[in-house]
TIRO-2110 file (N, C-alpha, C; in Angstrom, 1 decimal):
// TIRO-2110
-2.1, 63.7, 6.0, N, 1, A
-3.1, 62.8, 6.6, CA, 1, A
-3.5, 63.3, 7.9, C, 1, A
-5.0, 63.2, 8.1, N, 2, A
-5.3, 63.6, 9.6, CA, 2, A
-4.5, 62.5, 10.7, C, 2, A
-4.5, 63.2, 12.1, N, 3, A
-4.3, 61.9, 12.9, CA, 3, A
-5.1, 61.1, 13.4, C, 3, A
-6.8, 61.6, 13.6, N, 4, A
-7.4, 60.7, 13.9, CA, 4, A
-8.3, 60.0, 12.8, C, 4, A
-9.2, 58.7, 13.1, N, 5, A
-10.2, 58.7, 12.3, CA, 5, A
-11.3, 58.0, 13.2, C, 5, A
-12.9, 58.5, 12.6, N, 6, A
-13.8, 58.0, 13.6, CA, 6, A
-14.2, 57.4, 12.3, C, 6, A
-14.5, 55.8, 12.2, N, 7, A
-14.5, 55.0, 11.6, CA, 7, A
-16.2, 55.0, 11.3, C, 7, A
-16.9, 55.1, 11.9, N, 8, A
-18.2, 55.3, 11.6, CA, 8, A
-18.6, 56.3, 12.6, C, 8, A
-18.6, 57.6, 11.9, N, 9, A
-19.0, 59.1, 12.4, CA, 9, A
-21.0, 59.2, 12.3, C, 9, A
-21.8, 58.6, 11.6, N, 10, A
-22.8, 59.0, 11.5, CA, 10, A
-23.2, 60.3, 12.1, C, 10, A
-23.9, 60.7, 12.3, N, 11, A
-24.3, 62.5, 12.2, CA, 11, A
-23.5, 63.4, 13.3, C, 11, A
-22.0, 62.4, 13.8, N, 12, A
-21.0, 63.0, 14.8, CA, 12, A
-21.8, 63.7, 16.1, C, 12, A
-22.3, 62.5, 16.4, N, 13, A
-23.5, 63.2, 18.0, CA, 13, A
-22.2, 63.3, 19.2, C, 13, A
-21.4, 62.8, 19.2, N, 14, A
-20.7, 62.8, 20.7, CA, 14, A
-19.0, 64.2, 20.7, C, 14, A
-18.9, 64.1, 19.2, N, 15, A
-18.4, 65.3, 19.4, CA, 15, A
-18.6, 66.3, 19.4, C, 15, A
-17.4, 67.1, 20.5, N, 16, A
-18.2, 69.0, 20.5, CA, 16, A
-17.4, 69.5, 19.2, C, 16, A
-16.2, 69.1, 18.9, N, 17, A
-16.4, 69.9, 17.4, CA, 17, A
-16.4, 68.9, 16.4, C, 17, A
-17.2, 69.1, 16.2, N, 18, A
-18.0, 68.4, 14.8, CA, 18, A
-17.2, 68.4, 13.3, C, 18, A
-16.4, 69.7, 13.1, N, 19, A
-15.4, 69.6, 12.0, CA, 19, A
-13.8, 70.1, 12.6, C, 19, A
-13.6, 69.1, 13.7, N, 20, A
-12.4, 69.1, 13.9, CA, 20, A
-11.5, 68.7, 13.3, C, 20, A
-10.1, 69.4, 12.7, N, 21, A
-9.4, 69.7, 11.9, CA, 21, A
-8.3, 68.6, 12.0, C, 21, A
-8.1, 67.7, 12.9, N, 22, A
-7.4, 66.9, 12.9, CA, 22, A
-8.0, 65.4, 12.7, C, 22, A
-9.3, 65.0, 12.7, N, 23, A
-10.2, 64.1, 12.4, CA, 23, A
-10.6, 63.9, 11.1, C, 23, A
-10.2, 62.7, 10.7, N, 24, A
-11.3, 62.2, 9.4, CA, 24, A
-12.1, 61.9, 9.5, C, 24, A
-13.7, 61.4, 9.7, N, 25, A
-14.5, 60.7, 9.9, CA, 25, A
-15.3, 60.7, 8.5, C, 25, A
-15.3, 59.0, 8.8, N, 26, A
-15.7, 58.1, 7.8, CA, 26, A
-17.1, 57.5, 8.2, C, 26, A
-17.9, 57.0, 6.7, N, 27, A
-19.3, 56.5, 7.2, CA, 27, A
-19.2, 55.7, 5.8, C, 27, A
-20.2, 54.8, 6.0, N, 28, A
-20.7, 54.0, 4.9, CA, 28, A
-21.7, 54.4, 4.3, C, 28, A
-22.5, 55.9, 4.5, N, 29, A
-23.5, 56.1, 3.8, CA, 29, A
-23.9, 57.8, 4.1, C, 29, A
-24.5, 58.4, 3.2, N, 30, A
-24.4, 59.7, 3.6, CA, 30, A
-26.2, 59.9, 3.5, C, 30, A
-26.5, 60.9, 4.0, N, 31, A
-28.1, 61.0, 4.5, CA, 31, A
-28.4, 62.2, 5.0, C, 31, A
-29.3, 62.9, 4.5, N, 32, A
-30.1, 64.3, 5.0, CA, 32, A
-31.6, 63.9, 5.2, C, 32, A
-32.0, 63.9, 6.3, N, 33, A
-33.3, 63.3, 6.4, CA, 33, A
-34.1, 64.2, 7.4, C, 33, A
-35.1, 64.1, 7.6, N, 34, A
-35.6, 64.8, 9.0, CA, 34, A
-36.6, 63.2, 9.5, C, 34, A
-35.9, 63.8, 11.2, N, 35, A
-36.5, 62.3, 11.6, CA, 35, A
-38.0, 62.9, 12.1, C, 35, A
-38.7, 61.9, 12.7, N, 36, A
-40.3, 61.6, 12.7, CA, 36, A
-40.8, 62.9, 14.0, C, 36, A
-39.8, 63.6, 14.6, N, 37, A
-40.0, 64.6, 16.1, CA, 37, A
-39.4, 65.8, 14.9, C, 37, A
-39.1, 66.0, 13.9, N, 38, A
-39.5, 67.3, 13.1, CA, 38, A
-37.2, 67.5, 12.8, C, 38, A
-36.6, 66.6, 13.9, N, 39, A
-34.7, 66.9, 13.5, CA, 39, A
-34.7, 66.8, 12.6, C, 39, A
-33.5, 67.1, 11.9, N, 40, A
-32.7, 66.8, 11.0, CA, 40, A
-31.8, 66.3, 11.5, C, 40, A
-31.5, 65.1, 10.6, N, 41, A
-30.2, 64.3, 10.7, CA, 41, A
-29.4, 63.9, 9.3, C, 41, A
-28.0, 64.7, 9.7, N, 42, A
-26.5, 64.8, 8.5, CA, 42, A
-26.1, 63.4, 8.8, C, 42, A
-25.8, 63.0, 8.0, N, 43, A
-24.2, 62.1, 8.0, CA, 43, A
-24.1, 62.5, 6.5, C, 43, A
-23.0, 63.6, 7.0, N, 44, A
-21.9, 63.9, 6.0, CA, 44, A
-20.3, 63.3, 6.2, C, 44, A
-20.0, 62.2, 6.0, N, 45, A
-18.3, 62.1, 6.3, CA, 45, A
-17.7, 62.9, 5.2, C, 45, A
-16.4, 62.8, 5.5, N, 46, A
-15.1, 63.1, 4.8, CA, 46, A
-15.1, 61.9, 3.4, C, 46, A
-14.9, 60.5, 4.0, N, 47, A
-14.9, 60.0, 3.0, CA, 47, A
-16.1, 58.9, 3.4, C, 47, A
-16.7, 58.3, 2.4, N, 48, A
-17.8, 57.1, 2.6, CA, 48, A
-17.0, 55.8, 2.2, C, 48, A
-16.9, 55.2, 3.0, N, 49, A
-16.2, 53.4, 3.0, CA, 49, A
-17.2, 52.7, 4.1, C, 49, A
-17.0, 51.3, 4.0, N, 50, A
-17.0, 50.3, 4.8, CA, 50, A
-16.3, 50.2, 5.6, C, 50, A
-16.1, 50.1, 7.4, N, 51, A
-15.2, 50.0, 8.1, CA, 51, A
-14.7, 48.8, 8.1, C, 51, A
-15.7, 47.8, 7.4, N, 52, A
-14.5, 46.5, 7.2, CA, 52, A
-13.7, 46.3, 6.2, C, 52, A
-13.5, 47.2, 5.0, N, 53, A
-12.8, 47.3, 4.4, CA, 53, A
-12.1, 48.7, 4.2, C, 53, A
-11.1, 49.1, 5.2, N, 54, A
-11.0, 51.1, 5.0, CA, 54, A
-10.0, 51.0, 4.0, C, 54, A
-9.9, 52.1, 3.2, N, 55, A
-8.9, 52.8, 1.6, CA, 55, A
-8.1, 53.6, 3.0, C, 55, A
-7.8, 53.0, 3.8, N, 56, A
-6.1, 53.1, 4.0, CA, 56, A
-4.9, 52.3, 4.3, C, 56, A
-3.8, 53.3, 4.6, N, 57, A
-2.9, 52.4, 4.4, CA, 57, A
-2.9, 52.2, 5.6, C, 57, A
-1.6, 50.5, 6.1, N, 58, A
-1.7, 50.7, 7.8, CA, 58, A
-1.1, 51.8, 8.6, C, 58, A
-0.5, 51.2, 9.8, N, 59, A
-0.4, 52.3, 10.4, CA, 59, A
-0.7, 53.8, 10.3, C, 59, A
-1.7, 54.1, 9.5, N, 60, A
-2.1, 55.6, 9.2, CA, 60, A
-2.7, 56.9, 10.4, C, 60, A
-3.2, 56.2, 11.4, N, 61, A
-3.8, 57.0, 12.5, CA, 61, A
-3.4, 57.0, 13.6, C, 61, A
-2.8, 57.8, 14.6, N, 62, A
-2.6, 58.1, 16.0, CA, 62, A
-3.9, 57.6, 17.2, C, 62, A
-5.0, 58.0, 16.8, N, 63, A
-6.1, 57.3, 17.2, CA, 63, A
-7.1, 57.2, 16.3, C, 63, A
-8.3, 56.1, 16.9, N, 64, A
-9.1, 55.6, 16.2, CA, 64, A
-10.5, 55.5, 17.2, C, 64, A
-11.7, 56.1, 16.6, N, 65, A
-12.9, 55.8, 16.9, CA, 65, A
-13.5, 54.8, 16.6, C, 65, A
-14.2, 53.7, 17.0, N, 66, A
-15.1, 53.0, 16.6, CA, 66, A
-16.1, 53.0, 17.1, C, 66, A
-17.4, 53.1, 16.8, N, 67, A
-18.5, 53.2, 17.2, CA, 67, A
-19.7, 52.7, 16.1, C, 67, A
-19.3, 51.8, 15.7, N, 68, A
-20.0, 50.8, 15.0, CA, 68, A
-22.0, 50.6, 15.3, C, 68, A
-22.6, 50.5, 14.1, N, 69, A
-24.1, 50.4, 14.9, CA, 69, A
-24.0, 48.9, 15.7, C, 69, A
-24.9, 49.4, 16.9, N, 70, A
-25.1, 48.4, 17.8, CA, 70, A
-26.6, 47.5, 17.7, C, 70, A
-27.6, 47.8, 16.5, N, 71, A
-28.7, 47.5, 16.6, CA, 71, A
-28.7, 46.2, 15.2, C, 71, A
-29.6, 45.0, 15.9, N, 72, A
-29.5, 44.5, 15.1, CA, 72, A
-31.2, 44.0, 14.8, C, 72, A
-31.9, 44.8, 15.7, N, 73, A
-33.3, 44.8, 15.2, CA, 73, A
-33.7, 46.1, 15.5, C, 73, A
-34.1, 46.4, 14.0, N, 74, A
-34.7, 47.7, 13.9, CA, 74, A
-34.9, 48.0, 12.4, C, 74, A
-36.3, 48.6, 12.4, N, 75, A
-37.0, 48.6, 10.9, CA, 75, A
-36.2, 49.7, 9.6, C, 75, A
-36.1, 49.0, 8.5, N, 76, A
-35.1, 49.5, 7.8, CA, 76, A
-35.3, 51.2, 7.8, C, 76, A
-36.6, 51.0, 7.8, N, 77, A
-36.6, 52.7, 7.2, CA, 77, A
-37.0, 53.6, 8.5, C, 77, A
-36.7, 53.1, 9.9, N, 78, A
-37.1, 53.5, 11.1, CA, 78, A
-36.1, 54.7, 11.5, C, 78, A
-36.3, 55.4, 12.3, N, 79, A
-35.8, 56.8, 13.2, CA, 79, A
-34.3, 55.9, 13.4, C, 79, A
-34.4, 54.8, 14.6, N, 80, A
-33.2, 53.9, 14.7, CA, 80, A
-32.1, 53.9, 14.3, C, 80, A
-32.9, 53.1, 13.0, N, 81, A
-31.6, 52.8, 11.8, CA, 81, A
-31.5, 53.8, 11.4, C, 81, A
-32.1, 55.4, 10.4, N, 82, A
-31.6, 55.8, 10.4, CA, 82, A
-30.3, 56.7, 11.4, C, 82, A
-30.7, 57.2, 12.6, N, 83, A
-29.6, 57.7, 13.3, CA, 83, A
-28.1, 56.8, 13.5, C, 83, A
-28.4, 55.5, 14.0, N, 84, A
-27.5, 54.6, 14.6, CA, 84, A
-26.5, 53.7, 13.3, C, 84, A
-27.6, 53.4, 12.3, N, 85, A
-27.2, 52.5, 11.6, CA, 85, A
-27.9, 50.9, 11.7, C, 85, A
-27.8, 49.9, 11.2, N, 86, A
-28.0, 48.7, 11.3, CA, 86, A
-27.0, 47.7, 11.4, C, 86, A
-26.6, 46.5, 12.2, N, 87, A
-26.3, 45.4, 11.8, CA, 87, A
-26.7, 44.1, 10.8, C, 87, A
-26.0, 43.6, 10.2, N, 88, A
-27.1, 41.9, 9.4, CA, 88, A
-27.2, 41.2, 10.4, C, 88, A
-28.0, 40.7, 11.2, N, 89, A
-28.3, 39.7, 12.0, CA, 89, A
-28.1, 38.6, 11.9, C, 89, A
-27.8, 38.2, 10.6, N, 90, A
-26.9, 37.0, 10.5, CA, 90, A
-25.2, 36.9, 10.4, C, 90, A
-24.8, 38.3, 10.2, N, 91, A
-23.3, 38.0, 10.2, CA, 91, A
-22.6, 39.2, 10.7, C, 91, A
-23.4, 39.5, 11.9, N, 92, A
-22.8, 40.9, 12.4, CA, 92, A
-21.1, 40.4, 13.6, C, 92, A
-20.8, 38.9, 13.8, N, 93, A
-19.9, 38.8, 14.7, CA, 93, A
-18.3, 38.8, 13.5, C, 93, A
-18.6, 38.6, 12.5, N, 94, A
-17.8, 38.7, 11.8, CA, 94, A
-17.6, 40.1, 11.0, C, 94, A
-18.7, 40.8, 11.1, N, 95, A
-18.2, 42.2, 10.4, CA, 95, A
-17.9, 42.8, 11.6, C, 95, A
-18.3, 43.1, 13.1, N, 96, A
-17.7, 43.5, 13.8, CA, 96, A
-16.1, 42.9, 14.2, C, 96, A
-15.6, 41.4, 13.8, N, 97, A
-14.5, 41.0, 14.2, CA, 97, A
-13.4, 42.0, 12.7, C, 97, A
-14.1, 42.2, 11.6, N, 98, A
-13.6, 42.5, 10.6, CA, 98, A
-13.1, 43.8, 10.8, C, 98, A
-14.4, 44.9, 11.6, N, 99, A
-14.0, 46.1, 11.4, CA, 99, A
-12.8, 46.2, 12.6, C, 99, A
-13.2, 46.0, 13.5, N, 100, A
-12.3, 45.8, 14.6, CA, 100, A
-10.7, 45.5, 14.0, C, 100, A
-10.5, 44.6, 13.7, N, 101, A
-9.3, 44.0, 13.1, CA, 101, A
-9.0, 45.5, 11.7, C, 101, A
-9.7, 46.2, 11.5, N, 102, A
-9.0, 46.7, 10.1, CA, 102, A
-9.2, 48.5, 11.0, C, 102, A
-9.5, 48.5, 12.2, N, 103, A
-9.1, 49.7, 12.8, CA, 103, A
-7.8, 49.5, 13.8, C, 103, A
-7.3, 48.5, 14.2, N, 104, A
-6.2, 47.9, 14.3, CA, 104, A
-5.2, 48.5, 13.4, C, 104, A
-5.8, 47.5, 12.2, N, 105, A
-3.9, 47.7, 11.2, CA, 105, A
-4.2, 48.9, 10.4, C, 105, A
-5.3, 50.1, 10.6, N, 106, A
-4.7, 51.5, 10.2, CA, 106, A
-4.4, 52.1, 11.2, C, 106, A
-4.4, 51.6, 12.8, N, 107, A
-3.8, 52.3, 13.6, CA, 107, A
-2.0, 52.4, 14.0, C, 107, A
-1.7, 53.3, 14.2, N, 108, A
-0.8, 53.3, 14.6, CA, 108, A
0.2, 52.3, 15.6, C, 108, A
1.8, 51.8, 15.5, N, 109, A
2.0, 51.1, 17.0, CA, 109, A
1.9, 52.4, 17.9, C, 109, A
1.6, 51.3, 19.2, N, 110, A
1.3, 52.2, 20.5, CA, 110, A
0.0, 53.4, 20.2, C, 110, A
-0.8, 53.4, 19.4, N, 111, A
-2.1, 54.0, 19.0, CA, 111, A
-3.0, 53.7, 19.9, C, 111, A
-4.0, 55.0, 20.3, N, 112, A
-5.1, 53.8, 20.9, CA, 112, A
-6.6, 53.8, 20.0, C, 112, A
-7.3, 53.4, 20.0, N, 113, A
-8.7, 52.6, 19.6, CA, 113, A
-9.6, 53.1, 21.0, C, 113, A
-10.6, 53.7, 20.9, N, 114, A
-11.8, 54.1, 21.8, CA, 114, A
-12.9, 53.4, 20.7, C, 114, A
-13.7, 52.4, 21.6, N, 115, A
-14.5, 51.3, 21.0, CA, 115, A
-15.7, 51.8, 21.7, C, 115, A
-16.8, 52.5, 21.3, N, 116, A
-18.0, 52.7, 22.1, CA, 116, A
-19.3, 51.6, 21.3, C, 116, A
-19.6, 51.2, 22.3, N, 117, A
-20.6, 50.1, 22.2, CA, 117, A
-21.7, 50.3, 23.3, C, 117, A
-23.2, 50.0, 22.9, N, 118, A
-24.6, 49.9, 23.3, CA, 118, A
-24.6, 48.5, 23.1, C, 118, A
-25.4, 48.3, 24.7, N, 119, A
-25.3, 46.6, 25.0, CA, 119, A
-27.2, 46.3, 24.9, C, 119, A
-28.3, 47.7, 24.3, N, 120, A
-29.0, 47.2, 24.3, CA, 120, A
-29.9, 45.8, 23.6, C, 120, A
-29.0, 45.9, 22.7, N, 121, A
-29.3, 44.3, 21.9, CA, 121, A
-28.3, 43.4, 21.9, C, 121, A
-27.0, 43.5, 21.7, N, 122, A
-26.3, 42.2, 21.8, CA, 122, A
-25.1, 42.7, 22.9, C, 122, A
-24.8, 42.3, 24.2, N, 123, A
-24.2, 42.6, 25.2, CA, 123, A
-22.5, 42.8, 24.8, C, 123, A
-22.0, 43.6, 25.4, N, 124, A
-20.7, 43.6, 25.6, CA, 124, A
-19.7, 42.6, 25.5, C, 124, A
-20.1, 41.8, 26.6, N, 125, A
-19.3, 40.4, 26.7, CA, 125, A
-18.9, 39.5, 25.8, C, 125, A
-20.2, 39.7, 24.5, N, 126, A
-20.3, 38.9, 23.3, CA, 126, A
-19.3, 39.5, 22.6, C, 126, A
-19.5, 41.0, 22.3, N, 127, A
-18.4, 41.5, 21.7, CA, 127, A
-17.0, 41.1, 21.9, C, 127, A
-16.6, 41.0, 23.1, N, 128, A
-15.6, 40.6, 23.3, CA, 128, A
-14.8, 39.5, 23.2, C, 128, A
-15.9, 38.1, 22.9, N, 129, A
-15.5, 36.9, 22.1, CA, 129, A
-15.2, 37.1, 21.0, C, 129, A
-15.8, 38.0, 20.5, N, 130, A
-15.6, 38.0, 18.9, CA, 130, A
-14.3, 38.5, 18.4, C, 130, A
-13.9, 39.4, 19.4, N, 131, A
-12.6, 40.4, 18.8, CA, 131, A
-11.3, 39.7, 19.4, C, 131, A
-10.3, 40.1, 18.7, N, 132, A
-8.9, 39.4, 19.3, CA, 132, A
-8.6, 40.5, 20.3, C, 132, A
-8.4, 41.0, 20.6, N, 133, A
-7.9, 42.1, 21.3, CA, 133, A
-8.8, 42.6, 23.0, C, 133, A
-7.7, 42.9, 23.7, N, 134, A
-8.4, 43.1, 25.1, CA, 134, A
-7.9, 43.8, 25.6, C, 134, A
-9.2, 45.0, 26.3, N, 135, A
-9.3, 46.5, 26.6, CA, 135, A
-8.4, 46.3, 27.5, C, 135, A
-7.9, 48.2, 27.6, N, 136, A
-6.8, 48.9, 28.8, CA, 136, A
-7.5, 48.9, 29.8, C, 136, A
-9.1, 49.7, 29.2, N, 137, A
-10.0, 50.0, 30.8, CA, 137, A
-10.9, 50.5, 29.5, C, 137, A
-12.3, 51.1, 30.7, N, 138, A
-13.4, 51.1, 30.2, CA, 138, A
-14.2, 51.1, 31.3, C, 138, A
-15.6, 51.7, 30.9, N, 139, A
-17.0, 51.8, 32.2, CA, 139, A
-17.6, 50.2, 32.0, C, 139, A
-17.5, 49.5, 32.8, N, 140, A
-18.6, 48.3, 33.2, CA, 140, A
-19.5, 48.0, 33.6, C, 140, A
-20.0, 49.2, 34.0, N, 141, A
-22.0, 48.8, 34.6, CA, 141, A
-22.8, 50.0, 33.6, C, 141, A
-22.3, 50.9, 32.8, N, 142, A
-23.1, 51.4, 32.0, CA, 142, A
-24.1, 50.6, 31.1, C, 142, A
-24.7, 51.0, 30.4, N, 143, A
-25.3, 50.6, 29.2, CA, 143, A
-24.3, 50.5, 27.8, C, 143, A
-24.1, 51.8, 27.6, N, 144, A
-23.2, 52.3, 26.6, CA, 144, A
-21.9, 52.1, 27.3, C, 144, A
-21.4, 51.7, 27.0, N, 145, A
-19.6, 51.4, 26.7, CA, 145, A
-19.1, 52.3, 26.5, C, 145, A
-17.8, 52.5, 26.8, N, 146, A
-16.7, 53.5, 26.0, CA, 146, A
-15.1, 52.5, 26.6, C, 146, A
-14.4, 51.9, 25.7, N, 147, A
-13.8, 50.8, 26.0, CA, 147, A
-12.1, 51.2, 25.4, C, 147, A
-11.1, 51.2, 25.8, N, 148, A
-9.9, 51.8, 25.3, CA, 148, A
-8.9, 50.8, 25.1, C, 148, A
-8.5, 50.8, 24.0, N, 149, A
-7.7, 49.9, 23.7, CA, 149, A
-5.8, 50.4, 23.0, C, 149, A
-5.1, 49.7, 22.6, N, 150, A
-4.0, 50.1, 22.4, CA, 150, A
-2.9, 48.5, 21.8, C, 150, A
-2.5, 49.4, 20.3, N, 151, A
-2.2, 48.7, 19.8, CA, 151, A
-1.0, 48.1, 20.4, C, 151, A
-0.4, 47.1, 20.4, N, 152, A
0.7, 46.2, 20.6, CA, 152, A
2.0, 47.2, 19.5, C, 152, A
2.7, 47.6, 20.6, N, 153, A
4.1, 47.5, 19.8, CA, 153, A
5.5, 46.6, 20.0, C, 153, A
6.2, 46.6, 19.9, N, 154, A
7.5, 46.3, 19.7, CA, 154, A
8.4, 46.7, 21.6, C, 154, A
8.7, 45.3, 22.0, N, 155, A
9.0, 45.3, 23.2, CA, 155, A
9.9, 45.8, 23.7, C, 155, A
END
């Protein structure tokens, strides 16, 4: 088993190696498209799941990416969605409380969780009602987030 997993990799924009040998990264949908400025955009994962429901076992990962889409308006078949992904506007506090909670229990004890979040449609702060859990540290006057978290072990 790899040690890490980026729970939603979509076309892996933030990493510099892209098929790093110790990463799984997982997506919910796979896509070769060219966007409307002439790019192409991959999302190829490893495996395709739902982050709210992942085909692993717990404790499986040392670390964990989350980077979940942050857009909950944006036209289905737009540049947007496809790069980023989409939220349901009606029940995105519970699939993010879902996915959150199930990158938890495949993380490791003492594991950490890097949560990157875009506050341009639904703010940070909101996120944080919704989730049980509360960051080590993180950037707070960004836009984009990058938020570190760490699982609870055994005292």
């Amino acid at each position: 088993m790899k040690k890490i997993l980026d729970a939603c990799c979509g076309s892996r924009m933030f990493w510099y190696d892209k098929q790093n040998k110790d990463v799984l990264y997982m997506d919910n949908r796979q896509l070769d498209d060219t966007l409307c400025d002439g790019r192409s955009l991959k999302v190829e994962p490893d495996v395709v799941a739902d982050f709210r429901f992942m085909p692993f076992d717990d404790n499986s990962f040392y670390h964990v990416v989350f980077d979940p889409p942050h857009l909950i308006k944006a036209g289905e078949s737009s540049w947007l969605a496809k790069k980023y992904g989409k939220l349901d506007e009606s029940n995105w506090k519970s699939d993010i409380k879902q996915g959150f909670d199930e990158c938890m229990r495949v993380l490791k004890t003492n594991g950490t969780l890097v949560f990157k979040w875009n506050e341009d449609q639904i703010k940070l702060a909101e996120i944080l009602k919704v989730i049980d859990y509360e960051p080590l540290y993180g950037n707070k006057r960004a836009k984009t987030h990058w938020i570190v978290f760490m699982k609870a072990g055994d005292s």
